[in-house]
Structure formats: structure tokens, C-alpha cells
C-alpha positions in Angstrom: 17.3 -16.3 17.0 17.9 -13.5 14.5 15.0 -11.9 12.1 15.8 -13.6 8.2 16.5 -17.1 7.4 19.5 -19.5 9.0 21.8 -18.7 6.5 21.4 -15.2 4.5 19.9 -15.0 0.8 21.9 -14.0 -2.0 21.5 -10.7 -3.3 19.9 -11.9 -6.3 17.2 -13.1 -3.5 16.8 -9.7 -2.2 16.5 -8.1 -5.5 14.3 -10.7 -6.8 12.0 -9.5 -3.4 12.2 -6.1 -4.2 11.0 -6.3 -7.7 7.6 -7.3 -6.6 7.2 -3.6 -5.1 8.7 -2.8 -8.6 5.9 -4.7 -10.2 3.0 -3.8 -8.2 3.6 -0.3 -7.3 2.5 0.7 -10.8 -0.8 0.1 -10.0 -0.9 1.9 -6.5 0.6 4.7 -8.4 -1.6 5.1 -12.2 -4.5 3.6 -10.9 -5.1 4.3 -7.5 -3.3 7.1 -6.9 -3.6 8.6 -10.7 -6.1 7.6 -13.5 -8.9 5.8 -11.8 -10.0 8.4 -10.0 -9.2 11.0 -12.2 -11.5 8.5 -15.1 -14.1 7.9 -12.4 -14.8 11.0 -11.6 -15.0 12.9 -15.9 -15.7 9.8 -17.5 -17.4 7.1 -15.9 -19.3 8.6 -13.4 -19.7 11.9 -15.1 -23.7 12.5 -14.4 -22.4 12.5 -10.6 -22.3 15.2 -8.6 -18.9 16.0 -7.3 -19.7 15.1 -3.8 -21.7 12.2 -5.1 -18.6 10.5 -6.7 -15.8 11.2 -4.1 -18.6 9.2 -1.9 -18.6 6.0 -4.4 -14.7 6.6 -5.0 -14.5 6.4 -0.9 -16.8 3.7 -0.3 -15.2 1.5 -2.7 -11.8 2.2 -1.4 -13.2 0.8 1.8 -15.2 -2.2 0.6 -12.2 -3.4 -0.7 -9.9 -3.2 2.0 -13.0 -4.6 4.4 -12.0 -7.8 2.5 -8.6 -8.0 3.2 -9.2 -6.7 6.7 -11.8 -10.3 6.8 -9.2 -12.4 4.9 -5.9 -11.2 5.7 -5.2 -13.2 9.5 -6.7 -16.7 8.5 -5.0 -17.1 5.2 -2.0 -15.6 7.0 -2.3 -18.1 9.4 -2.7 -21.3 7.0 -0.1 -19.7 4.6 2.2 -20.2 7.8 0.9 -23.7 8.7 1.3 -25.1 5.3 4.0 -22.8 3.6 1.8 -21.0 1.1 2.9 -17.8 1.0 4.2 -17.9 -2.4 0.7 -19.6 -3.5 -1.4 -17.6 -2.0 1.2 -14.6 -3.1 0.7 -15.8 -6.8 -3.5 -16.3 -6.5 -3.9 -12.5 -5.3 -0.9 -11.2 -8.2 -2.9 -12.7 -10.6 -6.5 -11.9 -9.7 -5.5 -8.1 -9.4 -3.3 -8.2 -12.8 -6.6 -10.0 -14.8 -8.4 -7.0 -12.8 -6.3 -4.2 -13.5 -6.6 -5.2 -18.0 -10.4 -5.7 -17.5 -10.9 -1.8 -16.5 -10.0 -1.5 -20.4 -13.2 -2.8 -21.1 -15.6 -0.7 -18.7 -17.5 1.7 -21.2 -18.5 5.4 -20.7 -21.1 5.7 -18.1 -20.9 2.4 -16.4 -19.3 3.7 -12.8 -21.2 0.9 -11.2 -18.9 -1.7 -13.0 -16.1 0.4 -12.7 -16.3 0.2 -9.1 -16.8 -3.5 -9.2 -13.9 -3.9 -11.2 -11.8 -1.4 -9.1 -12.7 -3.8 -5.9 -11.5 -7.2 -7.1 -8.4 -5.4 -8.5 -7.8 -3.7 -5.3 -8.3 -6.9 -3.3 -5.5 -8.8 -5.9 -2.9 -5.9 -4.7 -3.5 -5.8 -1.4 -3.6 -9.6 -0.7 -0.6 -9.7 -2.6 1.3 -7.2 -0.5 0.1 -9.4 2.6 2.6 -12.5 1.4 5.2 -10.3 -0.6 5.7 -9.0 2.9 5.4 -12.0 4.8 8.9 -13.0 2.9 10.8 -10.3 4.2 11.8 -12.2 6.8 13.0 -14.6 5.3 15.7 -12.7 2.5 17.2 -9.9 4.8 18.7 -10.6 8.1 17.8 -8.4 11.1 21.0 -6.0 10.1 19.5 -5.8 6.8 15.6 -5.3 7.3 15.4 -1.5 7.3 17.6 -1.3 4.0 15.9 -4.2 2.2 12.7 -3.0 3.1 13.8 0.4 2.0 15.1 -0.9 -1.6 11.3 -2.6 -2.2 9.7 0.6 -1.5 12.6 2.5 -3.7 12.1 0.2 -6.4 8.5 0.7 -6.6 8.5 4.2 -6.4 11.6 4.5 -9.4 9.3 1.6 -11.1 6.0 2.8 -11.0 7.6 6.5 -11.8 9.2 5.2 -14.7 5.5 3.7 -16.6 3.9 6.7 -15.1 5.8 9.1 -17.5 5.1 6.8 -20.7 1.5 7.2 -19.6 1.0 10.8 -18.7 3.0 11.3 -22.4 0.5 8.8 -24.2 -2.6 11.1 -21.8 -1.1 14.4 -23.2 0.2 14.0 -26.7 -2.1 10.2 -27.8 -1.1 11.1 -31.9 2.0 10.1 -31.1 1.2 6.8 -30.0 -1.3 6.3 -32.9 -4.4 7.1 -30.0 -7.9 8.6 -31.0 -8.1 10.2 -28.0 -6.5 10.9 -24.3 -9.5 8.5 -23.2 -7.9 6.1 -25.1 -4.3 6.4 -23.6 -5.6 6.2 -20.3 -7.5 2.7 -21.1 -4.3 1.6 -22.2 -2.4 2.4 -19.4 -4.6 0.2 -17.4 -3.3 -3.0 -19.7 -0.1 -1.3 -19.5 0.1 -1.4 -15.6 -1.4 -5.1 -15.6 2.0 -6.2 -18.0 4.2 -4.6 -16.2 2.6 -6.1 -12.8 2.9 -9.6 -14.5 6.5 -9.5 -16.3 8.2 -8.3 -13.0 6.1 -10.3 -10.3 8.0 -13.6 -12.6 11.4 -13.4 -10.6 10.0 -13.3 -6.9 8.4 -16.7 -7.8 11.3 -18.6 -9.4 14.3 -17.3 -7.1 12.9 -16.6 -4.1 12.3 -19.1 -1.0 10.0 -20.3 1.7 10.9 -22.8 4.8 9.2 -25.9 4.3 5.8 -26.9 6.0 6.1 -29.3 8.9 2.5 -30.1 8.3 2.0 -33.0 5.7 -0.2 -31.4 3.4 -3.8 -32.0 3.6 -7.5 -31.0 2.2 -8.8 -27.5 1.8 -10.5 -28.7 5.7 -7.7 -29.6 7.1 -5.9 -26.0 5.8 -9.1 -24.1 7.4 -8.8 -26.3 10.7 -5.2 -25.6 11.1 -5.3 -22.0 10.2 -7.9 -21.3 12.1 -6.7 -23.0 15.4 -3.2 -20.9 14.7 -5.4 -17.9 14.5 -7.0 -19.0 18.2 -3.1 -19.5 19.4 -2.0 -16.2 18.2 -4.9 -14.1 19.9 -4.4 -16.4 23.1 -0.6 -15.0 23.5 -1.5 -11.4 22.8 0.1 -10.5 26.0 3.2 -11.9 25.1 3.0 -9.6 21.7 1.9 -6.5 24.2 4.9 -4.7 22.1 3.5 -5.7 18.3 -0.3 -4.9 19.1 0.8 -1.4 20.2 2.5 -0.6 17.0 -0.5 -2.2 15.2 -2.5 0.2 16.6 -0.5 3.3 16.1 0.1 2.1 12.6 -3.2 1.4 12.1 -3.8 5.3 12.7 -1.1 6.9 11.1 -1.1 4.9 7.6 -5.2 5.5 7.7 -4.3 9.2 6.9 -1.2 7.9 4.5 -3.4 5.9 2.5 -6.3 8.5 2.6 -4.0 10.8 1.2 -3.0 8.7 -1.9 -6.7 7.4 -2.6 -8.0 11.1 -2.5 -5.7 13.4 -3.2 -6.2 13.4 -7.0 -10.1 13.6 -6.2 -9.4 17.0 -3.8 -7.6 18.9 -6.3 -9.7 18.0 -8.8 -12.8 19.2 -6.1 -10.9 22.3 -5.5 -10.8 23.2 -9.4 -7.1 22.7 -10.2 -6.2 21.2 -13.7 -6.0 17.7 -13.7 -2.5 17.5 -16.1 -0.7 19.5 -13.0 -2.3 16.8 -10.4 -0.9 14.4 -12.6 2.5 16.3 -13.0 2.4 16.8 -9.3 1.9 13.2 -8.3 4.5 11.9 -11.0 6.9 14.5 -9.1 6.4 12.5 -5.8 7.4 9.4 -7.2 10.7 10.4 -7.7 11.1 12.4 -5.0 10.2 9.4 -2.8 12.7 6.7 -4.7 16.4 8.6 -3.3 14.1 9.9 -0.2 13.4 5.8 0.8 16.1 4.8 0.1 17.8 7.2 2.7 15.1 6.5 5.1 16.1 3.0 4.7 19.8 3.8 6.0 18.6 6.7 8.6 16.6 3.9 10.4 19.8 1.5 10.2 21.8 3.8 12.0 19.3 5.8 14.2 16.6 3.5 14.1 12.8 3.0 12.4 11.0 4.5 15.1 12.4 7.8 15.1 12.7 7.8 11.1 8.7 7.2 11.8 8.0 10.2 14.0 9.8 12.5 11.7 7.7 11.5 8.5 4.6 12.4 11.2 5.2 15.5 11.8 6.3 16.4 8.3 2.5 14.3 7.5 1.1 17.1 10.2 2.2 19.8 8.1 1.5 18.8 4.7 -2.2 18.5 6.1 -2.6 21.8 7.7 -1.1 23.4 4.4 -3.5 21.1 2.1 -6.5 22.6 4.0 -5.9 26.4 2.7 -4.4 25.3 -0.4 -5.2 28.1 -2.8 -2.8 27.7 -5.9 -1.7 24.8 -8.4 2.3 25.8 -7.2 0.9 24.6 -3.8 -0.2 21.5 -5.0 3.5 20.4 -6.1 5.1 21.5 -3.0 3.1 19.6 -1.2 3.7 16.8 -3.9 7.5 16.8 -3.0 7.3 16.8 1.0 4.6 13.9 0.3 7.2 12.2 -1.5 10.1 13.0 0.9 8.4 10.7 3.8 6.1 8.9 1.9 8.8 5.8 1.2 10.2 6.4 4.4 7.1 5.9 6.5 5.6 3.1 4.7 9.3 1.1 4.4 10.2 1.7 8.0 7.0 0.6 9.6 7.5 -2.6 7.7 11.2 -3.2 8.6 10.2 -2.0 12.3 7.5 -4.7 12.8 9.5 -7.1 10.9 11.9 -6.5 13.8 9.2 -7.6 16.5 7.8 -10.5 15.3 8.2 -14.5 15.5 9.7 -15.4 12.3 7.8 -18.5 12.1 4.6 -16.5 11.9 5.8 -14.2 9.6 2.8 -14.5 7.2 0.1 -15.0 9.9 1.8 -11.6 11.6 1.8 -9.4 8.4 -1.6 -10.5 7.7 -2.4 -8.3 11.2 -0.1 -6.0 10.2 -2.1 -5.6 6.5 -5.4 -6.1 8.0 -5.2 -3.3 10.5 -3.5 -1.3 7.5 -6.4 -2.0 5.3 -9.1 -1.8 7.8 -7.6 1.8 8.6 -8.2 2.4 4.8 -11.6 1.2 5.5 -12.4 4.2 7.6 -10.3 6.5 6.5 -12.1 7.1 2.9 -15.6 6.9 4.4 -14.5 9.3 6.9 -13.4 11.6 3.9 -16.4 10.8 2.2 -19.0 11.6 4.8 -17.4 14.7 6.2 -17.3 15.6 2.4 -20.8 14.9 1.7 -22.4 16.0 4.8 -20.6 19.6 5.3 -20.4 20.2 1.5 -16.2 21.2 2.5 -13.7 18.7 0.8 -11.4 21.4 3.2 -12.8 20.2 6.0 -12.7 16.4 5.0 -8.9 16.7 4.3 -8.5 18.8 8.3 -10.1 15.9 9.7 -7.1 13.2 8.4 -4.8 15.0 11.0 -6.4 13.4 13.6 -5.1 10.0 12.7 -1.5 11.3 12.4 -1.3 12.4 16.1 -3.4 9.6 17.8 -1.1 7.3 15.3 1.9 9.2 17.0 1.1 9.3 20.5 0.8 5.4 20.5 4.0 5.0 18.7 6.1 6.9 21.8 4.6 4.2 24.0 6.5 1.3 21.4 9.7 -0.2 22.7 11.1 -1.6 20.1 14.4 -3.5 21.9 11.9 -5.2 24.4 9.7 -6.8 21.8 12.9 -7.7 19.8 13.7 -9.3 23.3 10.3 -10.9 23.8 10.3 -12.6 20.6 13.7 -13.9 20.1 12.8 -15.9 23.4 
């Protein structure tokens, strides 16, 4: 049987897919990556110490993904059962959009609730990205899945790029925009990113489809009894998914340091006493480096194939690590912006499409809620890794050196993946 439904989707389909990374990639990007910390660390928690706020910033990276990593397989596994991606796809969009417009309302001073806050926003996207990617499967066919996934991830980066630059302009220049302040922009911009997240989350909910259940649909026990016997079934087999829980783990590895490097980067240039406009600048320059650069990653793993497309972005990851540890000048900082952005796409699109490759289709959502779970629970340990090295040696140096251990144990693991046989093992 091939990867993607019986009979392909429509391009409107696909594109209706691939808007959701449009809509929520704004908020990896301005408040994750961007303002957040960048607010967290002058405004909210401005009687911090330094080392004392990239801690809380790290910790509540992780409590948040924890969360997913606890949620992620058994609501993977009922969404499966009972055909609820899209519901459970719509719950998480909506709790991180009400999220996102409440950090408006945090006051100066208040970290505490702006972590709080951060958290349940956090825990919106990232269960959302659990179902959005559950679907995958079911609007590309295997030809397709490296390109599709590619277009999602090229989408969100032009997408997210696109409100970024109306919200570094309102940061730097808030007159025009009849603002009191830059303070005031950048609490806008959070009610920005939560429209923008809503508007363009509408089309993957009225065009695109899910199978049908073959389970007559029950009570909220019955869902839990099913799911969690599904959940039993799945770790039963795991030696007939030997292939897919070896890429899990490398994965899990390698995108700990990706996502370590977006959560913190902001926060280590800031540490190391660079201006914050030029982080900003810098991490607005990645996003549109990374929109043509996943897009060709998407059609490099189509004719080459994920894996290799994979190991390159690793080594290129490798490098951008050892440079980030010396890192002396602000000109530094935007080189290292662009390679970011040259594999970041490319890494993230073709592990999904790669996986997507290996797995039972009808699992798909049960599957990617591993897949996000060992993702998230990477970005559990990742930040408090940062974070302790951080505040124990006193060296936010040393705390960015020690992510390169997760790119080469992530990359070793990956040689051992053989991506035809579990294609083989599954379609059986």
C-alpha cells in the first residue's frame, strides 16, 4: 500500500495542509524564537539576574514540552481509533491562539505569569503540530511527501517572515503605528500572531480530509479504553517498527539541539552583550533564507533522498555550533543567522517526510504523536541542559559547546536507519 490516501488530494488539499505551517509558524518565529524571550528577559523578569532568567526561560521551555511528551501517544492513539485528528487538531489551535492574545495582558514584572501563560500557549502549538502532521499522510502520496512536507515548512517560514517584518517595523519606529512605546508594539504583536494563527488555521479545517472511524463512536471511556489498548498494541510490535524507533531516537537527538537553538538563541546573544534590534534583524534574515532553502531541501530529498538531505543539515548544524561558541562580533551573529536558515527548513521538513515514509498509514496520528513526543521530550532536556550548564559554570559559551553533543549522537544513529527496509516492513 502506498504512503497518502487511495486516491490523491487535490492541490487545493495540499495547500490547504500547508497553510497551517503558514498559520502557526508565526508564533514559533515572534514569540518563541523572537519577542518572548527578548520581553522576558528586559521587561518581565527584569529584577533577574541574567543567569537567573535564561534558567526560568529554559525550564519553562521544558515544562511545556513534558506535557506533550505525556499527552502526545494516547491522544495520538484515540485520534486514530476514532478519527479525531482534526478535533483534537482544532482543541490545541485554539487553546494556543486564546494563549498567544492573553500575553497582551501580562504586566511589567509579572514573569511568573508570563511563564504560565507561555506554557499553555506552547502546549496549544505543539499539540497542534502533533495532528497537523498526522494528515500528511493522508494529502501527499509517497512520491509527493518530501515536497509537500517541504512546501508546509516553506510556507511557514515565508509566512511567519512576512508578520515578523510588520512587527520588528511597529518594535523600531511604534509613531508610525500610533504606539506609545516599542513595549507597546511588541504586546501587539502577540495579538497579531494569535489572528494570523486563527484566520489561516480556517482552510485546513473546511477542505481538508480524514478516513472515517471504524469505531461507532462512544463516551469519553470508551475513547480512553480504546486509545489506551492501541497504545499497548503499538509498544507490543516495536520489533516490527525496529526501523522507526531508530530514527526516533536519532531524531530525538539531533532536533534536541535544533530546537535548543531556536528557544535560546535570542537569549545568548543577548547574554553575550549584542544589540537586541540586530538579534532581531538576524533571526528575521533566517526566515527567508530558510523559505527557497526548504523548499530545495524538499526536491534534493525527492531525488537523492531525506536521509542524506538530513546528514548534510548535521554537519552544517556541527559547524554553526563550534562558530557560536567564540562568537565575538554582531556580523557573526547574521552569518550564522543565514547557514541556520539554509538547513533549518530542510532538517525539520525532511525528518517529517522521512518518517512519514516508514510508518503504517493507519496509525498515522498515534505514530506522529511518538514522533512529536520524542521531539518535545528532547526539548525537554535540551533547555534544562542549557540552563544548568549556564547557571552552574557561569559560561552561556559553554552551555551553547555542550548542544553539539546531540548533533553527533543524533547522527551516528541515523547511519544505522534503512529507510527502504522499513518502507518494506510497513507496506506489508
Amino acid at each position: 500500500m502506498k504512503k497518502g490516501v487511495s486516491k490523491p488530494s487535490s492541490k487545493k488539499q495540499i495547500f490547504c495542509w500547508a497553510l497551517y505551517d503558514w498559520a502557526n509558524s508565526s508564533y514559533v518565529l515572534i514569540v518563541v524564537a523572537g519577542f518572548f524571550p527578548l520581553f522576558f528577559k528586559q521587561y518581565w523578569a527584569s529584577d533577574l539576574s541574567a543567569e537567573q532568567s535564561t534558567f526560568q526561560l529554559g525550564l519553562a521551555n521544558s515544562a511545556a514540552s513534558l506535557c506533550i511528551v505525556l499527552l502526545a501517544p494516547l491522544l495520538g492513539s484515540i485520534a486514530d481509533a476514532f478519527s479525531l485528528r482534526k478535533r483534537f487538531l482544532f482543541f490545541f489551535t485554539c487553546l494556543g491562539i486564546l494563549m498567544c492574545g492573553c500575553l497582551t495582558l501580562v504586566s511589567e514584572g509579572n514573569w511568573q505569569w508570563a511563564i504560565g501563560v507561555y506554557i499553555f500557549a506552547s502546549i496549544g502549538f505543539s499539540g497542534g503540530v502533533v495532528f497537523s502532521d498526522s494528515l500528511l499522510v493522508y494529502v501527499a502520496t509517497e512520491d509527493k511527501l518530501d515536497v509537500v512536507s517541504a512546501l508546509g515548512y516553506g510556507l511557514g517560514y515565508l509566512g511567519g517572515g512576512l508578520l515578523f517584518v510588520l512587527c520588528v517595523w511597529m518594535m523600531q519606529s511604534p509613531h508610525t503605528f500610533l504606539l506609545e512605546s516599542s513595549t507597546a508594539a511588541i504586546k501587539l504583536s502577540f495579538s497579531l500572531v494569535a489572528i494570523w494563527w486563527a484566520v489561516f488555521s480556517i482552510p485546513i479545517f473546511l477542505y481538508v480530509n480524514e478516513p472515517e472511524s471504524h469505531h461507532q463512536k462512544k463516551d469519553g471511556k470508551r475513547y480512553f479504553f480504546v486509545g489506551y489498548k492501541q497504545l499497548r498494541k503499538t509498544f507490543s510490535e516495536i520489533r516490527r517498527y525496529k526501523v522507526v524507533w531508530i530514527f526516533l531516537l536519532s531524531y530525538w537527538l539531533y532536533i534536541d539541539g535544533v530546537d535548543t537553538i531556536v528557544r535560546m538563541a535570542i537569549d545568548y546573544g543577548l547574554a553575550l552583550n549584542l544589540d537586541a534590534g540586530n538579534l532581531i534583524m538576524a533571526l528575521l534574515l533566517t526566515q527567508f533564507v530558510s523559505f527557497p532553502a526548504a523548499i530545495g531541501f524538499g526536491y534534493f530529498g525527492k531525488r537523492f533522498g531525506p536521509k542524506l538531505g538530513i546528514q548534510i543539515a548535521l554537519l552544517v548544524y556541527i559547524f554553526v555550533v563550534l562558530w557560536a561558541y567564540q562568537i565575538q562580533h554582531t556580523w557573526e551573529f547574521y552569518m550564522l543567522a543565514v547557514m541556520i536558515g539554509l538547513v533549518q527548513g530542510g532538517i525539520q521538513s525532511l525528518s517529517r517526510s522521512l518518517y512519514a515514509r516508514i510508518i503504517p498509514v493507519s496509525q498515522s496520528a498515534e505514530f506522529f504523536g511518538f514522533y512529536n513526543m520524542l521531539g518535545k521530550f528532547a526539548a525537554v532536556l535540551g533547555p534544562v541542559m542549557v540552563a544548568w550548564v549556564t547557571l552552574l559554570s557561569g559560561s552561556h559559551r559553554l552551555a551553547m559547546l555542550s548542544i553539539i553533543v546531540l548533533f553527533v549522537s543524533g547522527g551516528l544513529l541515523l547511519m544505522k536507519v534503512d529507510v527502504n527496509k522499513g518502507t518494506i516492513v510497513n507496506e506489508t
